[in-house]
C-alpha positions as CSV (number, residue, x, y, z in Angstrom):
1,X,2.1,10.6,37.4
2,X,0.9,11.5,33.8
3,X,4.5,12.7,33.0
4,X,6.2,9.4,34.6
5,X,3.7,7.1,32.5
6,X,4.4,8.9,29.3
7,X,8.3,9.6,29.8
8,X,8.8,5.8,30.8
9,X,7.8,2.7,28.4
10,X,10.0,-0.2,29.1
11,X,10.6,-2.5,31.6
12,X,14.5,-1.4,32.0
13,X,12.9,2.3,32.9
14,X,11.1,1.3,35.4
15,X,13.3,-0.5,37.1
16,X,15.8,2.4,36.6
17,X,13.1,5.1,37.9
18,X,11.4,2.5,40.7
19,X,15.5,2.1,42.2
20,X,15.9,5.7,42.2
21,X,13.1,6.3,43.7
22,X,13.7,4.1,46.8
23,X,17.2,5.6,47.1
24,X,15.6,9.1,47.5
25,X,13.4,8.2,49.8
26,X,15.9,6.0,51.6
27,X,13.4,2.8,51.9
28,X,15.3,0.1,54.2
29,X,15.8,-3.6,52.2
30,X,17.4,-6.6,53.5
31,X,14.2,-9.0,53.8
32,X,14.6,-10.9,50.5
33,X,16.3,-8.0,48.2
34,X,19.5,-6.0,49.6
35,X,19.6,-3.1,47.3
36,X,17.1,-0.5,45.8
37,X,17.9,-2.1,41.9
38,X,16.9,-5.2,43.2
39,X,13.6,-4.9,44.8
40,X,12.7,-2.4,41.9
41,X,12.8,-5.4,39.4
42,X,11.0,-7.8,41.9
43,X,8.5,-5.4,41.9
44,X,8.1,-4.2,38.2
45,X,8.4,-8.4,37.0
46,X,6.0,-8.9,39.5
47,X,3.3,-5.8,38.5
48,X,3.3,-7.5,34.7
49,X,3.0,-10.7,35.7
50,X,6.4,-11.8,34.8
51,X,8.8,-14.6,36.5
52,X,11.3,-13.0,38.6
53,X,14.0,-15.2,37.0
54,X,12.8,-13.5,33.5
55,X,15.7,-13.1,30.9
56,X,17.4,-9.6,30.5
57,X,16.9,-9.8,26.9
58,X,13.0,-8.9,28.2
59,X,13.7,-5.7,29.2
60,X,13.5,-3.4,26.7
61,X,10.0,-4.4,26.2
62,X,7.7,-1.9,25.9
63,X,5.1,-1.6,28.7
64,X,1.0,-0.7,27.5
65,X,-0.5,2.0,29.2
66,X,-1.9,-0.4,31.5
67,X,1.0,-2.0,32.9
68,X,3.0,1.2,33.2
69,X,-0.2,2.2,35.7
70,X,0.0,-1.0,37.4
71,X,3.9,-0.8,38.2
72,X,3.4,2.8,39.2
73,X,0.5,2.3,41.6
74,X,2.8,-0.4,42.9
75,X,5.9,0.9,43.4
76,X,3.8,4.2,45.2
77,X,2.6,1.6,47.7
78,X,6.2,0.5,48.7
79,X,7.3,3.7,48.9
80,X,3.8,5.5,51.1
81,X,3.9,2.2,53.4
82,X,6.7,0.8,54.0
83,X,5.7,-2.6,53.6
84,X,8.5,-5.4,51.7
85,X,8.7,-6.1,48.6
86,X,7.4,-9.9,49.6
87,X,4.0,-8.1,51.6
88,X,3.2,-6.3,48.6
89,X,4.0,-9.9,45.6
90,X,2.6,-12.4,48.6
91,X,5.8,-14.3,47.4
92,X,9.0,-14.6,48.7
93,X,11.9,-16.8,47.1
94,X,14.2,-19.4,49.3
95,X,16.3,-21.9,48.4
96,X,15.6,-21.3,45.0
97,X,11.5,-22.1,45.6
98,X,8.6,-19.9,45.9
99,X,6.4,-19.4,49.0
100,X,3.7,-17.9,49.7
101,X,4.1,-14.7,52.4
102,X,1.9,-12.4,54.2
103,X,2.6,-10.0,57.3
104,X,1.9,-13.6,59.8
105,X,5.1,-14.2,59.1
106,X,8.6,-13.4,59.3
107,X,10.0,-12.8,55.0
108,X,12.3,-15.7,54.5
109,X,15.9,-14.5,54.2
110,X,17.8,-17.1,57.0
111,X,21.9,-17.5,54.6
112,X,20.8,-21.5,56.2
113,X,19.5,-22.3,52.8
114,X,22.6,-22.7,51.8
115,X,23.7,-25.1,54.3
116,X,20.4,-26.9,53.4
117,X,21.4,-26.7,49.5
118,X,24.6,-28.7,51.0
119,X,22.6,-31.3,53.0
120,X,24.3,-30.2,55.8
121,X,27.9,-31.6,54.7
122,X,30.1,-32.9,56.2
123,X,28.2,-32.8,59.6
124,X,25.8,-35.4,58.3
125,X,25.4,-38.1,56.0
126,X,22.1,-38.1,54.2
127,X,21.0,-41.8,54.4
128,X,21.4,-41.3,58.3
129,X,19.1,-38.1,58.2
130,X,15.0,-39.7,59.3
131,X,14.2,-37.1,61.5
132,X,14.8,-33.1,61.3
133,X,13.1,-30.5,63.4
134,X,12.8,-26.7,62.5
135,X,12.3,-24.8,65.4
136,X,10.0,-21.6,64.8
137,X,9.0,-22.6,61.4
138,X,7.2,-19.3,60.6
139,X,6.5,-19.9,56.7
140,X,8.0,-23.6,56.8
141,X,9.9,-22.6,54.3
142,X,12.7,-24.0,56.3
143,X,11.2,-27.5,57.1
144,X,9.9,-27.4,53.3
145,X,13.0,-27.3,52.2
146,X,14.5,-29.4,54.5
147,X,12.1,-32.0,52.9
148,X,13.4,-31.6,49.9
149,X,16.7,-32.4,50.7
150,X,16.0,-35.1,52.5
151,X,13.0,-37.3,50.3
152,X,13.5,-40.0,52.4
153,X,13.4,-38.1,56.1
154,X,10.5,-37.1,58.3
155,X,10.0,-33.3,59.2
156,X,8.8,-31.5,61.7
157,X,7.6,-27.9,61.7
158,X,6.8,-26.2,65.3
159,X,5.7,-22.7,66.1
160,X,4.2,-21.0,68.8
161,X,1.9,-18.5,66.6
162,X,-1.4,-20.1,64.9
163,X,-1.4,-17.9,62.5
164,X,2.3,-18.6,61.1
165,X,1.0,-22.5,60.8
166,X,-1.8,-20.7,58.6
167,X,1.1,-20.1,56.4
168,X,3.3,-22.6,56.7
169,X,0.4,-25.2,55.9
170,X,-0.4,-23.1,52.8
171,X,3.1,-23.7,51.7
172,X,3.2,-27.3,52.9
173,X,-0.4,-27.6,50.4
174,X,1.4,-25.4,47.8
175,X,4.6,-27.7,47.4
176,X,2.6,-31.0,48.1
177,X,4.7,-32.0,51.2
178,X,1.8,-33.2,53.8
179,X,3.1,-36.5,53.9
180,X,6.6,-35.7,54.7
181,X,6.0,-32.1,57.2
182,X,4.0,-32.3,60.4
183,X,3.2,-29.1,61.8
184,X,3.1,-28.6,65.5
185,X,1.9,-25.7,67.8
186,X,4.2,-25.6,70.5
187,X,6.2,-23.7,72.9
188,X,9.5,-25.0,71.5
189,X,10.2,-28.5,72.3
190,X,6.7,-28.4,74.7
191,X,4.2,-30.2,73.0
192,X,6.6,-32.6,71.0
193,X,6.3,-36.2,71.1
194,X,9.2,-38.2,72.5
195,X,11.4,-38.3,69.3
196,X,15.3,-38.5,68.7
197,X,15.9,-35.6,65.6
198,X,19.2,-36.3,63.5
199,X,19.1,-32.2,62.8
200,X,17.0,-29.2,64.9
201,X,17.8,-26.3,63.2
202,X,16.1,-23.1,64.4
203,X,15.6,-19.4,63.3
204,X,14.4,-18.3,66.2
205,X,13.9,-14.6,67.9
206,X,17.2,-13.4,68.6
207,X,17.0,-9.5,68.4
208,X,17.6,-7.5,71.8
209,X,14.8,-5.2,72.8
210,X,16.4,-1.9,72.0
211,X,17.9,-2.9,68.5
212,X,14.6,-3.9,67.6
213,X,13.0,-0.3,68.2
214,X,15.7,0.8,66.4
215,X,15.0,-1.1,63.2
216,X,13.8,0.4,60.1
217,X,9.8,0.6,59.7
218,X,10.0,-2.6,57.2
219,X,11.2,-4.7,59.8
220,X,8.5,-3.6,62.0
221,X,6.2,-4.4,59.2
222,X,6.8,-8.3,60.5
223,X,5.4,-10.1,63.4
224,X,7.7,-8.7,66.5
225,X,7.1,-11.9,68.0
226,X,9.3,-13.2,65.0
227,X,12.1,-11.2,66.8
228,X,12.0,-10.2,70.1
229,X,14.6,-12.3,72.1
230,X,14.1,-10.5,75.5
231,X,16.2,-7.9,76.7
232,X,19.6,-10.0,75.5
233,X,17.8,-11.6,72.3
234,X,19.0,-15.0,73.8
235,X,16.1,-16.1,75.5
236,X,14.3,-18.3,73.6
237,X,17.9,-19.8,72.3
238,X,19.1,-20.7,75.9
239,X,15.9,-22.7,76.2
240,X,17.0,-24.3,73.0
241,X,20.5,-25.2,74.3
242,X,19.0,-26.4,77.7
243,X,16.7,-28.8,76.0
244,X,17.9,-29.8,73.0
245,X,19.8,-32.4,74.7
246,X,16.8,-34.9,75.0
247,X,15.7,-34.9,71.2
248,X,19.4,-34.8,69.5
249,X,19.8,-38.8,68.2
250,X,23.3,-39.7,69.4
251,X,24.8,-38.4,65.8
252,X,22.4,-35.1,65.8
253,X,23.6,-31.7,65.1
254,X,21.9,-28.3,66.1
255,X,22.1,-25.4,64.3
256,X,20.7,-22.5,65.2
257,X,20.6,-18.7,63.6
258,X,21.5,-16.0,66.6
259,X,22.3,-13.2,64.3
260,X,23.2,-9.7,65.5
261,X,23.0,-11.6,69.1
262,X,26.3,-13.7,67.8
263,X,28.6,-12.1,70.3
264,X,26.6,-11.9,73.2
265,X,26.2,-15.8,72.9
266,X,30.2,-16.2,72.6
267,X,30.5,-14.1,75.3
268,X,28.3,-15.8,77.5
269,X,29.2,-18.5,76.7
270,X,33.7,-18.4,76.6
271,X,34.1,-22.3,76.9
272,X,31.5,-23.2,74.4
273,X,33.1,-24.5,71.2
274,X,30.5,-22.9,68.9
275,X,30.9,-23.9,65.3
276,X,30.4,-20.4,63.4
277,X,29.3,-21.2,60.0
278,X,30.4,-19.6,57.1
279,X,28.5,-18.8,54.0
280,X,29.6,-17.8,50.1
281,X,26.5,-16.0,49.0
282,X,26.7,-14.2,52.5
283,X,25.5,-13.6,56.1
284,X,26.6,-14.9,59.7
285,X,25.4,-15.1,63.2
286,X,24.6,-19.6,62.5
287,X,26.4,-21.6,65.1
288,X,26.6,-25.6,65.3
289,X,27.3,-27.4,68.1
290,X,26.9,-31.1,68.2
291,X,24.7,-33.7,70.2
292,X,27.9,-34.7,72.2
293,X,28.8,-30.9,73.1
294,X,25.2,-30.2,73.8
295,X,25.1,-32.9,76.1
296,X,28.8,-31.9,77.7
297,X,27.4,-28.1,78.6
298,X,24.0,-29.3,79.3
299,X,25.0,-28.4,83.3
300,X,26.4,-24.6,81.7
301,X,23.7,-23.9,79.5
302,X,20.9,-25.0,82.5
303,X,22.7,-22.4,85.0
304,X,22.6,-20.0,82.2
305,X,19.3,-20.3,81.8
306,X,18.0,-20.5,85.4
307,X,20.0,-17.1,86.0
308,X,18.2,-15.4,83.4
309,X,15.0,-16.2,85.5
């Protein structure tokens, strides 16, 4: 350790040392960062209490012998544990704004921010949007950011564990949305009230049982609750396509993140005309479907489900 402090002063050698490090001992990314480099800067910004958006022109500053301890004791915990980047900073970054994180919820990552940047164009028109519903809120950074989209639209957040509300109300408190996000602890659509939504959009658990005991120790760092979807990873989203019917508004649109599970669903489903979205900045796996064809394959998706049983 003595040789790292004193070899390494600035900022751009520890994020240089910190991503080599992870390489070598093949750390897994993909909740927030996707490569060594850039969780190595997340972390060192974050050890010296620096903004993660902090200018380049930063970098060659040199570190006391203080700080260089701090991003070494820190970087050591993300490589001995195993824990995200957003575990160890308590902060994770979507949409462009900061929530708070812990390991009661899953790290927001969902490439739906991006259809949220687009208020949901075309699919919508924003004056129509009063009601949304994020299914499986976790954070609420979803829902949260939802509300910002839409100033003028009511939002609600459900979730089945407590302990994710915990978080999701800290960030509701942190970005002063109480008046516009209602938090609900529900099975789904369970303990709703009777209300038409113009947009449900969901994250829910969508990952088969053995591709989640084959994923990396970060991932199992999270809540598993956060990903199991039953043997298939479609369980929890046939009940959303059974019941969504009854809370769509006649204009509504679901969308719904099924991930890895994206091919299973198609094939389950051959005659469903599932809208697969597309995204600039990256990932897949989102479907849409709208109120009129949830409500035309209600009878399909209500077999479906009642087979699974």
């Amino acid at each position: 350790m003595t040789e790292t402090l004193n070899t390494l002063t600035t900022l751009r050698d520890y994020m240089r040392w910190a991503s080599s490090r992870f390489t070598a001992e093949k750390l897994s990314f993909g909740q927030g960062t996707t490569t060594a480099l850039d969780e190595a800067v997340a972390l060192v910004l974050f050890a010296v209490n620096q903004p993660y958006h902090l200018s380049a022109s930063f970098f060659d500053c040199v570190l006391t012998s203080d700080e260089r301890k701090a991003v070494f004791d820190l970087i050591q915990r993300r490589i001995n544990e195993r824990l995200p980047a957003a575990y160890l900073t308590n902060e994770s970054i979507f949409m462009g704004l900061p929530f708070y994180v812990d390991e009661r919820v899953l790290i927001p990552r969902s490439p739906v921010a991006e259809l949220i940047e687009q208020r949901f164009e075309p699919w919508v028109e924003e004056e129509n949007v009063e009601h949304i519903l994020d299914l499986c809120t976790g954070s609420g950074c979803i829902a949260i950011a939802c509300a910002y989209a839409f100033p003028s639209a009511i939002v609600d957040a459900v979730d089945l564990s407590p302990e994710a509300l915990e978080v999701a109300e800290i960030n509701i408190d942190k970005h002063e949305l109480g008046e516009m996000v209602n938090t609900y602890y529900s099975d789904l659509f369970n303990k709703l009230p009777p209300t038409k939504y113009d947009i449900i959009i969901s994250n829910p658990p969508y990952v088969g049982l053995n591709e989640w005991e084959n994923l990396p120790p970060e991932f199992h760092a999270e809540p598993d609750m956060a990903f199991k979807g039953g043997e298939s990873g479609l369980d929890l989203v046939l009940r959303i396509l059974t019941n969504a019917k009854e809370y769509l508004s006649e204009q509504g649109i679901l969308i719904v993140e099924v991930g890895s599970s994206a091919e299973t669903l198609q094939t389950l489903f051959p005659d469903v005309p599932f809208y697969w979205l597309n995204f600039e900045r990256g990932g897949d796996g989102v479907f849409l479907l709208t109120a009129d064809q949830i409500t035309h394959y209600h009878d399909t998706f209500v077999t479906a489900l009642k087979k699974q049983h």
